[in-house]
C-alpha positions in Angstrom: 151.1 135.1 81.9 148.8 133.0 84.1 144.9 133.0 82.6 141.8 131.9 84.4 139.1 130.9 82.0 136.0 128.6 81.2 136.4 125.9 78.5 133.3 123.5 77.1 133.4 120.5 79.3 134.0 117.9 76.4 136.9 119.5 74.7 140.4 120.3 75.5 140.1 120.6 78.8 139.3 117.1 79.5 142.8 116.3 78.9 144.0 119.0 81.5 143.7 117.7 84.9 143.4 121.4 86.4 140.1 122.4 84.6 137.7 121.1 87.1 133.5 121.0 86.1 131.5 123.8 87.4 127.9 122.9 87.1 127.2 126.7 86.1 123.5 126.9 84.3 122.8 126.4 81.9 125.4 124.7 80.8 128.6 123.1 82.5 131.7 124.3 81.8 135.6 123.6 83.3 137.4 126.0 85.0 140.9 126.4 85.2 144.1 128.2 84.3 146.8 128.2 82.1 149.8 129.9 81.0 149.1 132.4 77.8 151.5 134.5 75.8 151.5 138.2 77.2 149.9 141.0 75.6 152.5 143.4 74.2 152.9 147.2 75.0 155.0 150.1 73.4 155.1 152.9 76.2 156.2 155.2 73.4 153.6 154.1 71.0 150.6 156.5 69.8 148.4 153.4 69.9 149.6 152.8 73.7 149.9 156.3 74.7 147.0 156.5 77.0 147.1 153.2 77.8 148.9 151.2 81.0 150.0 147.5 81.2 148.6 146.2 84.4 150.0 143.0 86.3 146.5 142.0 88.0 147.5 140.9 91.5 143.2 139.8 92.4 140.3 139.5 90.6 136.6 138.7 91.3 133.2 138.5 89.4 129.6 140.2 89.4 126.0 139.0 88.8 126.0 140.3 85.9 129.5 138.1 85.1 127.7 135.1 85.0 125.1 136.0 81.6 128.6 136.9 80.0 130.5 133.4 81.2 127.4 131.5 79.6 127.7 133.6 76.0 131.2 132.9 76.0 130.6 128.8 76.4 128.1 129.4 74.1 129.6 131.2 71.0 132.9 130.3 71.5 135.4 128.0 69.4 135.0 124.4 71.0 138.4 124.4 72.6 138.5 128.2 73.6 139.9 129.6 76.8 137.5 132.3 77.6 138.3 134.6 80.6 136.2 136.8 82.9 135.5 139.0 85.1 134.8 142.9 85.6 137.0 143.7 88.5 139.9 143.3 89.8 143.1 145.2 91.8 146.6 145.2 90.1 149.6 147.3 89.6 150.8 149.6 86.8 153.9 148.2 85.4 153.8 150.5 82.4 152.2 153.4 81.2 151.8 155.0 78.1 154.1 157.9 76.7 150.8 160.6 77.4 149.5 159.0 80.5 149.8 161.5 83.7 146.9 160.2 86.5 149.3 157.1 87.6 152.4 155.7 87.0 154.4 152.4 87.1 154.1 150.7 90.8 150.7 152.2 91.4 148.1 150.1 92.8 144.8 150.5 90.6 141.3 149.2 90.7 138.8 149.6 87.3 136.8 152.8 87.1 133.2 152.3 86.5 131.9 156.1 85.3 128.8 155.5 83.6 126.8 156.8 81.2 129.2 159.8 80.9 132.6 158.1 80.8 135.8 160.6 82.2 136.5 161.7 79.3 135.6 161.4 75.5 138.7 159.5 74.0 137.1 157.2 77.2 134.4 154.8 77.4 131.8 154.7 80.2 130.9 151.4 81.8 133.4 148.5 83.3 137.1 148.6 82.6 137.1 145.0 81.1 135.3 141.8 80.8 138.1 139.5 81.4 140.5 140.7 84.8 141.3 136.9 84.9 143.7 137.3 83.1 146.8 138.3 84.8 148.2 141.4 82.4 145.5 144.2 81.0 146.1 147.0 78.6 143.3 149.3 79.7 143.1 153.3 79.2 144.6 154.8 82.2 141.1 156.8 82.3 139.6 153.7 83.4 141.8 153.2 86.3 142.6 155.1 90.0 144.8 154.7 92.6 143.6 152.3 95.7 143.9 153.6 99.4 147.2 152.6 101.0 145.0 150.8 103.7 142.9 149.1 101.5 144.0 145.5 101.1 144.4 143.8 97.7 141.0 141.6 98.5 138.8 144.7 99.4 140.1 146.7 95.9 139.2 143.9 93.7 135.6 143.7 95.2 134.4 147.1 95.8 134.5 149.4 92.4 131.4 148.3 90.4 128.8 147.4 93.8 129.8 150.8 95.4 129.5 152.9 92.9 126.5 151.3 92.1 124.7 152.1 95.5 126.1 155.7 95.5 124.6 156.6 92.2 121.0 154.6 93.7 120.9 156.7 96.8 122.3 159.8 94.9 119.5 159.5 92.2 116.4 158.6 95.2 117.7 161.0 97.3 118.2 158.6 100.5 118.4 160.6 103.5 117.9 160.2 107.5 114.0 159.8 108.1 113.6 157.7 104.9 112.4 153.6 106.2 114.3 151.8 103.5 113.3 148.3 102.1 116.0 146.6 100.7 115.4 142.8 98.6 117.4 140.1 98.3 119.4 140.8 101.2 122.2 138.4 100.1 123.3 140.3 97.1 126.6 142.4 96.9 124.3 145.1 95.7 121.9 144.9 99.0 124.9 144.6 101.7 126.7 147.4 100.6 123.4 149.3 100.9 122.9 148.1 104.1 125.7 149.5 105.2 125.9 152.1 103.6 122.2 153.2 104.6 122.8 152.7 108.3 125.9 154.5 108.3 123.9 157.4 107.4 121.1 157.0 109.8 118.4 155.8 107.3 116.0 153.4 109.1 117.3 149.8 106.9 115.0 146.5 106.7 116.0 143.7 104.9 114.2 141.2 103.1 115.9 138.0 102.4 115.1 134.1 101.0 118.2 133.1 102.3 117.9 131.3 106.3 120.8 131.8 108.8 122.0 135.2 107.8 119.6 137.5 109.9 122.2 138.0 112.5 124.9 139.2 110.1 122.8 141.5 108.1 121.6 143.0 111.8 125.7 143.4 112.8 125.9 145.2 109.1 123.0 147.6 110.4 119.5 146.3 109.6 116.9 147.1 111.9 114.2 144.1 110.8 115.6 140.9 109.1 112.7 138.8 107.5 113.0 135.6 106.2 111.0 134.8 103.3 110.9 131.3 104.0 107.9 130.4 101.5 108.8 132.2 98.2 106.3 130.8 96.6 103.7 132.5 98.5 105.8 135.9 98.0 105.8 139.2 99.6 102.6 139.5 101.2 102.4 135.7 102.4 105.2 136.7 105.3 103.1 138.5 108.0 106.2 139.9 110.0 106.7 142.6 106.9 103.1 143.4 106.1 102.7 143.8 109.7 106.5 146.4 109.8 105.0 148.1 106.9 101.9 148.9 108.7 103.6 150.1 111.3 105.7 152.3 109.6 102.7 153.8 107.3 104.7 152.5 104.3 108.4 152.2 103.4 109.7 155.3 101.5 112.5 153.7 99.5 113.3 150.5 98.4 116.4 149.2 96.9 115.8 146.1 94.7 118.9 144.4 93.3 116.4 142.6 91.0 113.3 143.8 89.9 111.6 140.9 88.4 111.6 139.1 91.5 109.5 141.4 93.8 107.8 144.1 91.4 104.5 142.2 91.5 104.3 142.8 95.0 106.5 145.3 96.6 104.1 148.0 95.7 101.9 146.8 98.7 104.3 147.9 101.4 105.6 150.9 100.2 104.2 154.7 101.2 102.6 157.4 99.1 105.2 158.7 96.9 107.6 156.5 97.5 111.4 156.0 95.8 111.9 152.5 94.1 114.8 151.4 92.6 116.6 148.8 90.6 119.8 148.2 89.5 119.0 145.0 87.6 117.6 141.9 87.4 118.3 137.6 88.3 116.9 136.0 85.3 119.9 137.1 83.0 120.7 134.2 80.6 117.9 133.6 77.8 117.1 130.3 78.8 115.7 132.2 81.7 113.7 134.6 80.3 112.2 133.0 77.8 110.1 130.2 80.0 109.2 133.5 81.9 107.6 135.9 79.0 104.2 135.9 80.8 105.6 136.6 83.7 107.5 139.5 82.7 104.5 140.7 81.1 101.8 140.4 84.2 104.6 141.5 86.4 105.3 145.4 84.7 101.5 145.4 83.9 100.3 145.1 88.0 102.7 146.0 88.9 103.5 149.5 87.9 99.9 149.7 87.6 100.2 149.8 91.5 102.8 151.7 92.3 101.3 154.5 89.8 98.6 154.4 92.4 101.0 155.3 94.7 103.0 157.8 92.7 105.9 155.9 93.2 108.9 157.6 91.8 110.6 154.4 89.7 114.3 154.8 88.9 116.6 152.3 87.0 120.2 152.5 87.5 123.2 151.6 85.5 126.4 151.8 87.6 127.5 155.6 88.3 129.1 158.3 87.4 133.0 159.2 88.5 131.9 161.2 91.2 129.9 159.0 92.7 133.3 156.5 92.9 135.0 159.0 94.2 132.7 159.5 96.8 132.7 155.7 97.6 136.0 155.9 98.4 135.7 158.8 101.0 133.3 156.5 102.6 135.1 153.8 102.8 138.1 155.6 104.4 135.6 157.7 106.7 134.4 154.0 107.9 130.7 154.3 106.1 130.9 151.9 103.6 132.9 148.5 103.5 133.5 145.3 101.7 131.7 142.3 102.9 134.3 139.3 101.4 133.1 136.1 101.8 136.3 133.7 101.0 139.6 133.9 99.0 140.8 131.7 96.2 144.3 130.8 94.9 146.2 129.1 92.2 144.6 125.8 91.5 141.7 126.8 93.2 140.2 128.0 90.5 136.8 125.7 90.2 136.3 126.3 93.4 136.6 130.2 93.3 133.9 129.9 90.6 131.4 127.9 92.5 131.4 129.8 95.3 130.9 132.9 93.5 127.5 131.6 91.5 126.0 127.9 93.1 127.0 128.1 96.9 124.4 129.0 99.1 126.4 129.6 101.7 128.4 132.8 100.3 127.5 136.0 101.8 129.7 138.5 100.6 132.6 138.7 97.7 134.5 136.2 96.4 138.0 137.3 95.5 140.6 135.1 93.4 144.5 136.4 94.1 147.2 135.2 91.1 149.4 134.8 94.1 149.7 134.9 98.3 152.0 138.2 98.6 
């Protein structure tokens, strides 16, 4: 079977010409792919019996992908193929002897029911850590069927961000009259919302770093676009948003991808009583955190001091729950919520699939890699 993977740029893989550098931080690595043996299923096994052998037909990767590509580098063997990668879109070539929610020729994309997983022989969270690789034995609990209009591309990007921003408006209650702030406008976590909001008649701002976007995020359904063209000075050095928030008396939700980027200073724009709520945060890889310790530290103490003032309500999420999948799905098919994709990668593109995901600027949107053009 075909395997895309990272290796450590001064082993193995600088004899194969495929493995291309990808200057990922904090360390390099070479990306690439190569042929690997198979896994092997029994369909009448016991240890298979709730198990199904997938052919993975596309794949892409997450923010939170990235932490786990650099602990791979790091702790693994020095001329390891590591995959990745936490979603994906394939089809069921075998199931196991007890399995009865798909069968052979379905196509599948990862369930990502968290904390209560579907069943208890089940676990919650992602499906896998490593749908590069073209074949995955996975518990038929973690998988269900994909739309018939839903194209290979749009299955292996939408699982974990949708059922992440269901569970976040779920848990805030997000509903019409609500004037939603949402951060860092280019992550997969704030365009779904966008969307998602808008379809449902919730007043959407964005806030974004990222210049030459505004017009797209308007198209996906944001009211105000601001630029924050001087991070440095942060929220409250951009006047257009102070002014907005003014206007509006306060934002009553806010949905921020990552929270130790505006804590500090959100709390200045939102209303009395507001929602907040996170699903995460950018400075994943230790090397990060660590030169920022007293930052963290001034940034939970002001700023939760702040928003107590306001009795803001502060909820942390962690993907969803099946329901709230489900419920994706009926959106998407009703029109309400969609996949923004950005580009799509093939065989031998594999470098290139990886930069664009983590160091290009440019992408807006998911970046999916297919094992083949069928």
């Amino acid at each position: 079977m075909k395997t895309v993977g990272v290796m450590r740029p001064d082993g193995l893989a600088m004899a194969l010409p495929q493995f291309k550098v990808v200057e990922m931080m904090p360390h390099p690595a070479r990306c690439g792919c190569l042929e690997t043996p198979a896994p092997y299923f029994d369909s009448n096994s016991e240890e298979h019996g709730y198990q199904v052998l997938i052919r993975v037909r596309a794949f892409s990767c997450n923010y939170r992908d990235r932490a786990l590509i650099w602990q791979s580098l790091v702790h693994s063997q020095h001329n390891s193929l590591n995959p990745f990668g936490s979603e994906f879109c394939g089809e069921v070539v075998k199931i196991g002897r007890d399995v009865t929610n798909v069968t052979t020729g379905d196509r599948v994309l990862g369930v990502f029911a968290y904390p209560t997983p579907v069943e208890p022989r089940s676990k919650p969270g992602v499906p896998t850590n490593t749908s590069s690789q073209e074949f995955l034995i996975i518990s038929a609990l973690k998988v269900m069927r994909v739309p018939e209009a839903m194209s290979d591309a749009e299955a292996a990007a939408f699982g974990l961000n949708a059922v992440t921003v269901t569970s976040m408006f779920r848990r805030i209650g997000l509903h019409r009259e609500d004037r939603l702030l949402i951060c860092s406008g280019r992550s997969n976590v704030s365009l779904f919302s966008c969307i998602a909001a808008s379809a449902h008649g919730a007043r959407c701002d964005v806030l974004t770093s990222t210049p030459g976007i505004e017009n797209t995020l308007t198209e996906l359904g944001a009211e105000c676009v601001f630029l924050l063209d001087k991070p440095e000075e942060g929220l409250t050095g951009c006047r257009p948003i102070v002014e907005r928030a003014a206007e509006l008396k306060g934002y009553t939700a806010v949905v921020d991808p990552f929270f130790d980027v505006h804590l500090l200073q959100v709390p200045t724009l939102l209303a009395i009583g507001a929602r907040y709520v996170s699903c995460g945060m950018a400075r994943q890889v230790s090397s990060d955190t660590l030169a920022v310790k007293g930052d963290f530290a001034r940034m939970f103490s002001e700023g939760f001091a702040q928003m107590s003032m306001k009795n803001v309500v502060v909820t942390l999420n962690c993907l969803g729950t099946l329901e709230d999948q489900k419920l994706a799905l009926e959106e998407w098919a009703a029109g309400r919520m969609k996949v923004v994709l950005d580009r799509e990668f093939y065989l031998g593109q594999e470098a290139e699939f990886l930069t664009r995901t983590y160091l290009d600027p440019q992408r807006l949107g998911k970046v999916v890699y297919h094992f083949d053009r069928n």
